[in-house]
N, C-alpha and C positions, 0 to 999 in steps of 0.2 A: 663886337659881339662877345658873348660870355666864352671867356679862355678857361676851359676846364682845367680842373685841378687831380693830383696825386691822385686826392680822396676816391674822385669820381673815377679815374682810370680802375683805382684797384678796385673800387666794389662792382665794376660789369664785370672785368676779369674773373672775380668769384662769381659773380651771378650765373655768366658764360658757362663757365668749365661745369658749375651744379648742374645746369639743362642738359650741357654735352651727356653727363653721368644720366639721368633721367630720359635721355630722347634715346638715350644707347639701350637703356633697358626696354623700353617699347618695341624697338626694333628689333630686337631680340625674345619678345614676347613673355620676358619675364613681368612687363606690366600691360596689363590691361588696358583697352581703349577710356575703360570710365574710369580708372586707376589714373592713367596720365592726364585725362581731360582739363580737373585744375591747376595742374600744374602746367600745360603748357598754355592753358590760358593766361594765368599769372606771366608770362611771356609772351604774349599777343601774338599767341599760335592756335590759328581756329580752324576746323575744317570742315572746307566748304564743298561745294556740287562734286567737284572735279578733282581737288586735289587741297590740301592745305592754304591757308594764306596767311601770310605772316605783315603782322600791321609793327612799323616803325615810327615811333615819334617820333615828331621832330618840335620838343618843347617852342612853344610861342611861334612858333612859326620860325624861326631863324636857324638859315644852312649858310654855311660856308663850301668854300669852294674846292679842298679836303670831303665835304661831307658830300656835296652832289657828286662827284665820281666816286665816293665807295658805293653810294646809291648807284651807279652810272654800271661798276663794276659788278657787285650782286644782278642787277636786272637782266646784265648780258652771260653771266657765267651762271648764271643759278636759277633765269627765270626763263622768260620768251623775250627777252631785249625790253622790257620797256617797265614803269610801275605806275600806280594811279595815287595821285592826291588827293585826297580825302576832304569831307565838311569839316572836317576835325584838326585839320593843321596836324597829318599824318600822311605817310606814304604807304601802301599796301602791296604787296607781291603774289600773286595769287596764284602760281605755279612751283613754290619750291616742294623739292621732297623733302620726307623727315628729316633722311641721314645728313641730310646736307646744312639742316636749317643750324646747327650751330658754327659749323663754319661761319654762315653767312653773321651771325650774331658777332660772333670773332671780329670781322672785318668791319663791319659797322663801329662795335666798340673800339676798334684803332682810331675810326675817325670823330668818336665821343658821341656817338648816336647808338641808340638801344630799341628793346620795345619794352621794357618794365611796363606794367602798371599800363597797357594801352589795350587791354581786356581784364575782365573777371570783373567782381564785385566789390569794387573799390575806387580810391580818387584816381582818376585817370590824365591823360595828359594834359594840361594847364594852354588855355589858350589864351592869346592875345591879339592887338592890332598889325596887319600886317604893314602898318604904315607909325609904328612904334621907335622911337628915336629918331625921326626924320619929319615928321608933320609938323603941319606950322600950329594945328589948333591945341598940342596936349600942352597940359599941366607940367607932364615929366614921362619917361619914358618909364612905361611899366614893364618892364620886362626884367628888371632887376627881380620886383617882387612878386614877377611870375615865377622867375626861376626860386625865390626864397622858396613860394610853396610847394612847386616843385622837388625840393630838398626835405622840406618838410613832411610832404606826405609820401615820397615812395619808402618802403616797407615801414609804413606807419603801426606800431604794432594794436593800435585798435581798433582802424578803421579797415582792417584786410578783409573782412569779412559781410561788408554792410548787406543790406538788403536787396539794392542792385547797386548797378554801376554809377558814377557821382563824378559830375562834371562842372570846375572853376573855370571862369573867365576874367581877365585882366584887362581892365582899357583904362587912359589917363586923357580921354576927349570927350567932350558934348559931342560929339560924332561918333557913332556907334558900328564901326568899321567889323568886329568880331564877334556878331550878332548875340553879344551880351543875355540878353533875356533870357533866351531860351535852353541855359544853365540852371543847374542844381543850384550853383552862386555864381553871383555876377560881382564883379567888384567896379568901382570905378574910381579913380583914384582924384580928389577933388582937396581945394586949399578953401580955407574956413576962418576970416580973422588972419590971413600971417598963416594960418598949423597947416599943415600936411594931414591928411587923414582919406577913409576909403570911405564912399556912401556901399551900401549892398545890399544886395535884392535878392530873395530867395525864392525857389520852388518853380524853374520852369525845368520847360522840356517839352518834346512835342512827342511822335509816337500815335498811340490808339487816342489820345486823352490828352490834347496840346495844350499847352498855358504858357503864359508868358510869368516872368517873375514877379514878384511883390517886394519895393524898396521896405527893408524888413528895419534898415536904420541911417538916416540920411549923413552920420557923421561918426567914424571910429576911430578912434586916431591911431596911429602906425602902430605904438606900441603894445596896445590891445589886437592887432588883426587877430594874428595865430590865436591868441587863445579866443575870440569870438567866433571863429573859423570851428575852431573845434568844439564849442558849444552848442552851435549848430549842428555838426555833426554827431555832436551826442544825445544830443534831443531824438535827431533822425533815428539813428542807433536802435534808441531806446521807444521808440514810439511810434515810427513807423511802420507799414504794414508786411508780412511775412507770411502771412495765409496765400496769395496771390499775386503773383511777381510781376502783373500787368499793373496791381497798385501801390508798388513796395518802392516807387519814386517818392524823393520829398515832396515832388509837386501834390503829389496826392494830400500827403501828411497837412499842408498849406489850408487842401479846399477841408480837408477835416475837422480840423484843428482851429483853422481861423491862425491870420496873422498876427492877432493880438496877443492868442495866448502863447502861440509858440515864440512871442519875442520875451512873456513872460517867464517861458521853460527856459530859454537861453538865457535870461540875461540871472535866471537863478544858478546857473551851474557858471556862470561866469566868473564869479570873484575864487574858485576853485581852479579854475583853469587858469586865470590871470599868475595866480602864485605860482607856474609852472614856469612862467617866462615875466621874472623881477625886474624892476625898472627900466633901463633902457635895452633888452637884451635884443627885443627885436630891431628895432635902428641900428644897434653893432653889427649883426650879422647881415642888415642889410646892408650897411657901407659899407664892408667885406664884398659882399656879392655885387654890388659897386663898384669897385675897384678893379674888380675881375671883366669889366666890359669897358671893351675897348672902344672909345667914342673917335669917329672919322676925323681926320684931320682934311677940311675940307679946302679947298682950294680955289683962287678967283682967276675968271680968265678971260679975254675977249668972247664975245657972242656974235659977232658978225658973222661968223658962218653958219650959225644957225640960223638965224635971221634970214641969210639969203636961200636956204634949203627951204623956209617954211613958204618964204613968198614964190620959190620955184617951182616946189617939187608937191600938187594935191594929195599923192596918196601918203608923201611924211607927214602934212600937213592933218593928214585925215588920224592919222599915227596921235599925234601930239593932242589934238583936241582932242580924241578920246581916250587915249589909253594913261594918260601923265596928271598927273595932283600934286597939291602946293609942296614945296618944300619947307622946313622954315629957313632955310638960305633960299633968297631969291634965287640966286645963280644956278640954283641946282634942283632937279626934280624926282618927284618918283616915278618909277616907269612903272605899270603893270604890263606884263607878257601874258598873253592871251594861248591858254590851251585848249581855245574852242575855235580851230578852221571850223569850217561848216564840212560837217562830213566828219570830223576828226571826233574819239571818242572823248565826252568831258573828261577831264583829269587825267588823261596818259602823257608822259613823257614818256619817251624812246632813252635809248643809251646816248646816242650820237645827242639829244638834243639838252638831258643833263649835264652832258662834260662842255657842251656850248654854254650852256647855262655857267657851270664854273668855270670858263673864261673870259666871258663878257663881265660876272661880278667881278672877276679881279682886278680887268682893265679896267673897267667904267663904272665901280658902285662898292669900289673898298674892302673887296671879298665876303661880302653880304649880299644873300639873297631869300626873299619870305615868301613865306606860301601862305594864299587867304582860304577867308574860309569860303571861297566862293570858284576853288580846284583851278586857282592858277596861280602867277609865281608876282613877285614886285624886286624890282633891282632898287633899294631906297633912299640912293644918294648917287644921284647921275649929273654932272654936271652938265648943264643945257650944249653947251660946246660939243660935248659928245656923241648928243642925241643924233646928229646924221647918222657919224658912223656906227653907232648900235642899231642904228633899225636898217641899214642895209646887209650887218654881220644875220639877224635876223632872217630875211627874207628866206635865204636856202634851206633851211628847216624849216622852217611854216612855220614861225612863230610873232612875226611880225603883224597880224590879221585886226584889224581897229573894234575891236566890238566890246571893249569891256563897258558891262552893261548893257548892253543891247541885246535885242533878241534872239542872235542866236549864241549869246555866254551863257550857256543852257546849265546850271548845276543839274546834275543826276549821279545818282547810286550807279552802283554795278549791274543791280537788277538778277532777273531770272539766270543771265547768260554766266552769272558764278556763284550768287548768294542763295544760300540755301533756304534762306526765309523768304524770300522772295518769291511772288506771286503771278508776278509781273514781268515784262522784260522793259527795259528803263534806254540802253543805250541806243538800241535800233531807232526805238521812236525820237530821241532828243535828237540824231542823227538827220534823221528824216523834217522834223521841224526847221533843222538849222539852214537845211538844204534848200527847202521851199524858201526861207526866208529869204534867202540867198538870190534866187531866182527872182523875187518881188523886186531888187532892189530900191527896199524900200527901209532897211532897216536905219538908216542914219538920221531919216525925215522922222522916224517913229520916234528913235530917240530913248531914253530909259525903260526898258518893258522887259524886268525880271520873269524869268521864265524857272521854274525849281521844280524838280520832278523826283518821284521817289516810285520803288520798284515793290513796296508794302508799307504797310501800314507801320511800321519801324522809323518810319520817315527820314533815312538818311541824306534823303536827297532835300531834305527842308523843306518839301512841298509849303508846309503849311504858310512860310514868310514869303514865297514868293508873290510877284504882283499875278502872277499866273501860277497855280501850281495845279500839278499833275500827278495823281496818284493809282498806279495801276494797281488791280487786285483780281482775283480768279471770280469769275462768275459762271460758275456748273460746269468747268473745263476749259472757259473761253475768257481770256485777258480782257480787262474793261478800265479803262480809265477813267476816275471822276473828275472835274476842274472845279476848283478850287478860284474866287479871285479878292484882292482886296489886302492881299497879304504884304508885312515890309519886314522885312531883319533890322534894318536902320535903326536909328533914333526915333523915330515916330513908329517904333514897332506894334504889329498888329497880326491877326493870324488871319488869313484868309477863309473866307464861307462858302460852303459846299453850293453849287450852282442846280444841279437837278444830276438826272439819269444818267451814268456813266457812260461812252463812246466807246465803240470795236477800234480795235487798233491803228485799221486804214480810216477812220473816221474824226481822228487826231488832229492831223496837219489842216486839215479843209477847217476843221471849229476855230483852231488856233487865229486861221488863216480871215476866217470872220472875225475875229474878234481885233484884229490890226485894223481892216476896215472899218466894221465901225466905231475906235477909236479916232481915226482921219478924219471921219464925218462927223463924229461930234465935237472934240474937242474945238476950244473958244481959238487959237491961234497954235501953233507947229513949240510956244514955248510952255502950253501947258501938259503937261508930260501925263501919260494913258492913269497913273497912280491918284494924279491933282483931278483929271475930267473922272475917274470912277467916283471919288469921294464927293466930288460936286451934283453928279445927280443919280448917282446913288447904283446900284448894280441890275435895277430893271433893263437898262437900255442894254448893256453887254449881255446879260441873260436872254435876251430877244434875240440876239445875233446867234448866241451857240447854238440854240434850239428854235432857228425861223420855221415857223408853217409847211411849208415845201420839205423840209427836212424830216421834221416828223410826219409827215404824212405820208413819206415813201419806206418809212419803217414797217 
């Protein structure tokens, strides 16, 4: 993984001690609440229902095992023991105090983790695949030139100010692992002829007004990204909307403007911007940032004992089918670690189960460990050999639970119980989904059945991709959820379509709970999965089940 450098230690150091000087003055009340707002926003210090909450990148998804116990450390000295990962490839705190948040920054930046740039209205933190330098399908690992633009755009002096917030994504697969699309820009890093070059797609985002992106140019070669990057973003800049900040997304600017012409505005201010970065400047600095990530030294070993675990033991057995994906060494796998028990809220780690987390990467996955975008973790180089003894180290923390993917690996928002936009309360009800599911034991026959739930219309919780999404919102005082189905983040991404009349709260799990049945009954055999039988005959039949006769008639 990327070994920070000098540079990067001394500019949090100054960024740090400047907030310390600025949180000091609010506390002391020589600055004003709307005095301090942008600036601790530009620190990814919000404040929410109850108490502040402080959002941490963690670029591309990739911690180390250094960086899970300062996480481990802040949650238990500075929060309630625990923190929540984000859609965002971010971790959140949501009970520190002021005085204390720079400490907390202190300690993070020991272990080369910050929150620059992961609020306010600018490029925010850079995502990626969380199966990045390890997958057997990429081109190349993109996380070199996540982190380039990451380097690139925090305190970018032109873009501090956009219209709203502005979110990249990096992926080097036809597998679309970091729900790409639904970025301001997506990149995808693809070879053409022999060259190296990024296709990218512009203008998504979800929220009031979902879209997915538009491939804006199927071929840019390396040394042109940065300045195409910023051509884009000066179009947006410059053209995008500022009267109304529910329109002041590029996506907007996209359905406005038309892709055609806004490839026209870019590719005019291009050869402008190209002069900024001459011949090969970008390839230098990315072989530098290359050189800086350290690639596993992987190891080959006997597999008999795996072998005889799988053929012994059902529930490791149950382990490994669901939770692990290819490596590109056979011998070695990716695990994902599931932070959805049933019961358990999506996205918390505890302290006790971070510092486990950094020492299973150490022993069994090279001191790398990634967070997706779907609020769980992947250890990305496990040697099969080891796979017993990790999922028994597992068990005692409840992190061991086979369901990624399955119904109840429930993404959801924080919702009502912390977000202050929130309309809705998000974790009680994923909660309660997870649990019935639970109780069916029916979830491994069901088999892939995205569940994405969001707490408003913000849509943090990606309602809109999932194959089921759920989005609460107030109706005259009373919580109502709409469902949403049809939806994918994937590679065949698509947004899901509103079904009819939104549900009471306790009217949730019973619709859900139709809607698993009648995928049993229709689908053609147990391997056409609920996303293949909706596209086949289309959303009438599931529509019948939310809203059977009986049901509305007792309203």
């Amino acid at each position: 993984m990327y070994e920070q450098s000098e540079f990067d230690a001394a500019f949090l150091a100054r960024r740090t001690n400047q907030f310390r000087a600025q949180a000091d003055r609010r506390v002391s009340g020589s600055l004003t609440e709307g005095e301090f707002l942008p600036l601790r926003l530009k620190n990814g210090l919000y404040l929410q229902l109850h108490s502040y909450m402080l959002r941490v990148a963690i670029p591309y998804g990739t911690l180390s095992g250094p960086q899970l116990r300062a996480l481990a450390l802040v949650a238990e000295r500075w929060d309630k023991g625990y923190g929540h990962f984000t859609t965002r490839q971010n971790m959140q705190f949501h009970w520190p105090a002021l005085q204390d948040v720079p400490d907390i920054l202190a300690t993070l930046n020991s272990a080369g983790l910050h929150s620059v740039q992961t609020s306010g209205n600018t490029v925010r933190n850079t995502t990626s695949d969380p199966h990045a330098g390890a997958a057997a399908d990429e081109v190349t690992d993109p996380r070199p030139l996540a982190e380039l633009i990451r380097q690139w755009s925090t305190d970018h002096p032109e873009f501090q100010f956009l219209g709203r917030k502005f979110k990249i994504c990096v992926i080097a697969s036809p597998s679309d692992r970091a729900v790409m699309r639904s970025n301001d820009i997506g990149l995808r890093i693809v070879e053409r002829n022999g060259a190296r070059g990024v296709q990218v797609f512009v203008g998504g985002g979800l929220g009031r007004t979902p879209f997915l992106s538009t491939e804006i140019s199927d071929f840019v070669p390396l040394d042109d990204l940065l300045a195409y990057i910023e051509s884009i973003l000066y179009v947006y800049n410059r053209f995008g909307r500022r009267d109304n900040k529910w329109k002041a997304r590029i996506k907007i600017l996209v359905q406005e403007m038309g892709i055609e012409r806004l490839r026209e505005k870019v590719e005019e201010q291009l050869p402008l911007r190209r002069s900024l970065y001459p011949g090969d400047t970008v390839s230098r600095e990315l072989a530098l940032i290359e050189a800086r990530f350290a690639r596993p030294d992987l190891r080959s070993a006997p597999l008999d004992g795996f072998h005889a675990a799988y053929d012994a033991d059902p529930v490791f057995r149950s382990f490994v089918d669901t939770n692990i994906a290819p490596h590109r060494d056979p011998e070695h796998a990716i695990v994902a670690i599931s932070l959805k028990a049933p019961g358990a809220t999506p996205g918390d780690a505890s302290a006790e189960q971070l510092r486990l987390l950094a020492d299973l990467a150490e022993q069994y996955s090279h001191g790398e460990l990634r967070v997706t975008l779907d609020q769980n973790v992947v250890l990305p180089h496990v040697h099969r050999a080891d796979l017993p003894a990790l999922h028994r180290a597992l068990k005692p923390v409840g992190l061991a639970t086979a369901n990624i993917g399955l119904a109840t690996d429930i993404v959801s928002c924080p919702g009502m119980d912390y977000c202050t936009l929130a309309t809705a309360r998000s974790i009680p009800v994923a909660q309660a989904i997870a649990s019935r599911v639970e109780e069916l034991r029916l979830e491994h026959e069901v088999g892939s059945f995205k569940i994405r739930m969001s707490g408003c219309i913000n849509a943090c919780g990606h309602h809109h991709l999932g194959h089921v999404g759920i989005l609460g919102l107030d109706r005259a005082g009373v919580e109502n959820y709409q469902i949403t189905l049809g939806g994918d983040p994937g590679e065949t991404a698509a947004l899901g379509a509103r079904m009819g009349p939104g549900f009471a709260a306790d009217e949730v799990v019973p619709a859900i709970e139709r809607l698993i049945m009648a995928y049993i009954d229709l689908r053609i055999s147990s391997e056409e999965s609920f996303i293949e039988t909706l596209r086949r005959l289309g959303v009438e039949p599931f529509k019948a089940a939310l809203y059977p006769p009986a049901a509305m008639a007792a309203e």
